[in-house]
C-alpha positions as CSV (number, residue, x, y, z in Angstrom):
1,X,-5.8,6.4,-85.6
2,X,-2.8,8.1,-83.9
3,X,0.2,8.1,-85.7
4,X,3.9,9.9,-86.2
5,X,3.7,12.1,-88.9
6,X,5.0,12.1,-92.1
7,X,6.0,14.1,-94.7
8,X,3.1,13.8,-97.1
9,X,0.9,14.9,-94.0
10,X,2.6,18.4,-94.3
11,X,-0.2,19.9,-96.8
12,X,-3.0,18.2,-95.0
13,X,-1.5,19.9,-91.5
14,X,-0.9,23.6,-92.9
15,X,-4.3,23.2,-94.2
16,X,-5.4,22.9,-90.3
17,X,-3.6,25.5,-89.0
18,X,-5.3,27.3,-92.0
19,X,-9.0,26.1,-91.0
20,X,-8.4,27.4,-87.0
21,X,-7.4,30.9,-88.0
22,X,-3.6,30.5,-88.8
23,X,-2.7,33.7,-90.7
24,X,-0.1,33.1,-93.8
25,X,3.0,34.1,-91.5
26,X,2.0,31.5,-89.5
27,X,1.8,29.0,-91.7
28,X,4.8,29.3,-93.2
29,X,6.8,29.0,-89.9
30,X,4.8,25.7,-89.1
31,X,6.0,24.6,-92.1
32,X,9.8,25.4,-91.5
33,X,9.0,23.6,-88.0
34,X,7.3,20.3,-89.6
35,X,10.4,20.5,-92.5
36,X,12.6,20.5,-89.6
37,X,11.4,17.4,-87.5
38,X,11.2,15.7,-90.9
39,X,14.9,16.2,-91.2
40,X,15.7,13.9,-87.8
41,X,15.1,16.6,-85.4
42,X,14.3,15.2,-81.8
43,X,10.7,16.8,-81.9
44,X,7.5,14.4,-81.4
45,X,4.5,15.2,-84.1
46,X,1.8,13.0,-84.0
47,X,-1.0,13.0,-86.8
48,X,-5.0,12.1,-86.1
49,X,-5.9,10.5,-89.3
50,X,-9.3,9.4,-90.2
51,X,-8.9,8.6,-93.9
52,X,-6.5,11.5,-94.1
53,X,-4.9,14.0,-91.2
54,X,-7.6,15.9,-89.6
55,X,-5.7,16.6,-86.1
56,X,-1.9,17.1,-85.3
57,X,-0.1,17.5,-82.2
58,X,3.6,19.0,-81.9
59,X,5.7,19.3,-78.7
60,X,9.7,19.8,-78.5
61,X,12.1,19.5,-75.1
62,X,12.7,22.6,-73.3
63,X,16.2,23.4,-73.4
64,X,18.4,23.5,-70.7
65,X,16.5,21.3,-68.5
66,X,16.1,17.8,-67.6
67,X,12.7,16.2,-68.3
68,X,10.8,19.0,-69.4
69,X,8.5,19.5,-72.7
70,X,6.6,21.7,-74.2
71,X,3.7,21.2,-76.4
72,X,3.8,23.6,-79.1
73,X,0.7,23.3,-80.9
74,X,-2.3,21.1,-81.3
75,X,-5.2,21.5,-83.3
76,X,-8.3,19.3,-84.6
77,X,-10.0,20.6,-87.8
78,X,-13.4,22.6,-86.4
79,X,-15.2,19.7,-88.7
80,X,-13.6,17.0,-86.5
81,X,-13.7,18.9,-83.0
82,X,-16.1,17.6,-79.9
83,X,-15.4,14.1,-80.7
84,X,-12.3,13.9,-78.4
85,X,-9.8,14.0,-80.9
86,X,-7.5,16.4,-78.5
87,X,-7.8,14.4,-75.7
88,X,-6.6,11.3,-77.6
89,X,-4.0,13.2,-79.2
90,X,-2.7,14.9,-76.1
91,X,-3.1,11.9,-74.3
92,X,-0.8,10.3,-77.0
93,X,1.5,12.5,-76.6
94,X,2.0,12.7,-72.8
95,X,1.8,8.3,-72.9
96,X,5.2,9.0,-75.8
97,X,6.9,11.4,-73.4
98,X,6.6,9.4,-70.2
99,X,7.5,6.0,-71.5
100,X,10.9,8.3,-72.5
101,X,10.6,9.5,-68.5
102,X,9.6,13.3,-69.4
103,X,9.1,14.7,-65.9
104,X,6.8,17.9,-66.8
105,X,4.5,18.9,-70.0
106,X,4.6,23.0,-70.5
107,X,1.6,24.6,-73.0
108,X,1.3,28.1,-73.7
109,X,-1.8,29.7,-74.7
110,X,-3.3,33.5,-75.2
111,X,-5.2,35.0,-72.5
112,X,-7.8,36.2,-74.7
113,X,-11.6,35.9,-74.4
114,X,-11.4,33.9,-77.7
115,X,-9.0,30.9,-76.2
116,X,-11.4,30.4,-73.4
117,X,-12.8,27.3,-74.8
118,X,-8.4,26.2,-75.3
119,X,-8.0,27.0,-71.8
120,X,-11.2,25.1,-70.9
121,X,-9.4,22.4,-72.8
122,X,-6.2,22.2,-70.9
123,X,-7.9,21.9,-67.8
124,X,-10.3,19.0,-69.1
125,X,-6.9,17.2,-69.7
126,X,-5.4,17.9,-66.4
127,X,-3.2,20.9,-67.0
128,X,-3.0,23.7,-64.2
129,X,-2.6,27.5,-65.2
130,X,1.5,28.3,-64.0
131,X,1.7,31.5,-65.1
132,X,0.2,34.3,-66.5
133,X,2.8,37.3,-68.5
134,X,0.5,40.3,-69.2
135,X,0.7,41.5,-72.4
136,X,2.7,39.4,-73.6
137,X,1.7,38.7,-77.4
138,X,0.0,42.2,-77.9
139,X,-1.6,44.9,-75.6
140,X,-4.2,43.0,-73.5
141,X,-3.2,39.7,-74.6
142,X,-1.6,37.4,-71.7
143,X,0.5,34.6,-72.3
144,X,-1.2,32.1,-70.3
145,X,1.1,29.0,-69.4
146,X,-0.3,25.3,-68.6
147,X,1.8,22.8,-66.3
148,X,1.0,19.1,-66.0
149,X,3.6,16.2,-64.3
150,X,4.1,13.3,-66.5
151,X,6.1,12.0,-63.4
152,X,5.2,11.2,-59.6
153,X,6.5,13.9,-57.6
154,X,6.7,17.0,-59.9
């Protein structure tokens, strides 16, 4: 079941990002982030629960444009991934944003050899690589963004 999250999803979520390699820093700003949309902010988080969170999907509008998204972070706990979890989820999400008339969903992902299974991901659900910024996150590690229209005509 795909739902909006709630606040006493928050340790069940950090202990996701925890489970896919989050280091503490991490963490601790997804927390600040989650505390954040819990206060009213205008973010969309949606929770996979199967008898407790096992995936969560986050996305917040870009600023200074019209229509346009970006979906921050997503993750399934590896126990619960290949069972199509991300697709539901991200479908979720980009269903939410176009019944709100979002014209364009932007992800960001590392360039690594690592994320190639992420970027396999993003193209199983549609997305088409935008851009490419070498070296951004570290030396040899591209920031790799994603584009898909949520709207006819983007």
């Amino acid at each position: 079941m795909i739902r909006p999250t709630q606040s006493e999803d928050k340790p069940a979520i950090l202990a996701i990002a925890k489970a896919i390699g989050f280091q503490p820093d991490e963490i601790e700003t997804l927390g600040e982030m989650l505390a954040d949309h819990l206060n009213g902010n205008s973010e969309l988080w949606f929770t996979d629960d199967d008898q407790g969170p096992v995936g969560v999907a986050y996305c917040a509008p870009e600023r200074m444009t019209t229509g346009t998204w970006n979906l921050l972070f997503i993750a399934i706990h590896p126990d619960q991934q290949g069972q199509g979890r991300g697709t539901a989820l991200i479908h979720q999400v980009e269903q939410t944003l176009m019944a709100q008339g979002v014209r364009l969903l932007l992800v960001e992902t590392s360039g690594v050899p690592d994320f190639d299974p992420t970027r396999q991901f993003y193209r199983h659900c549609g997305y088409e690589e935008e851009a490419r910024i070498r070296e951004f996150y570290d030396a040899g590690d591209d920031k790799i963004v994603f584009r898909k229209a949520l709207q006819t005509g983007d």
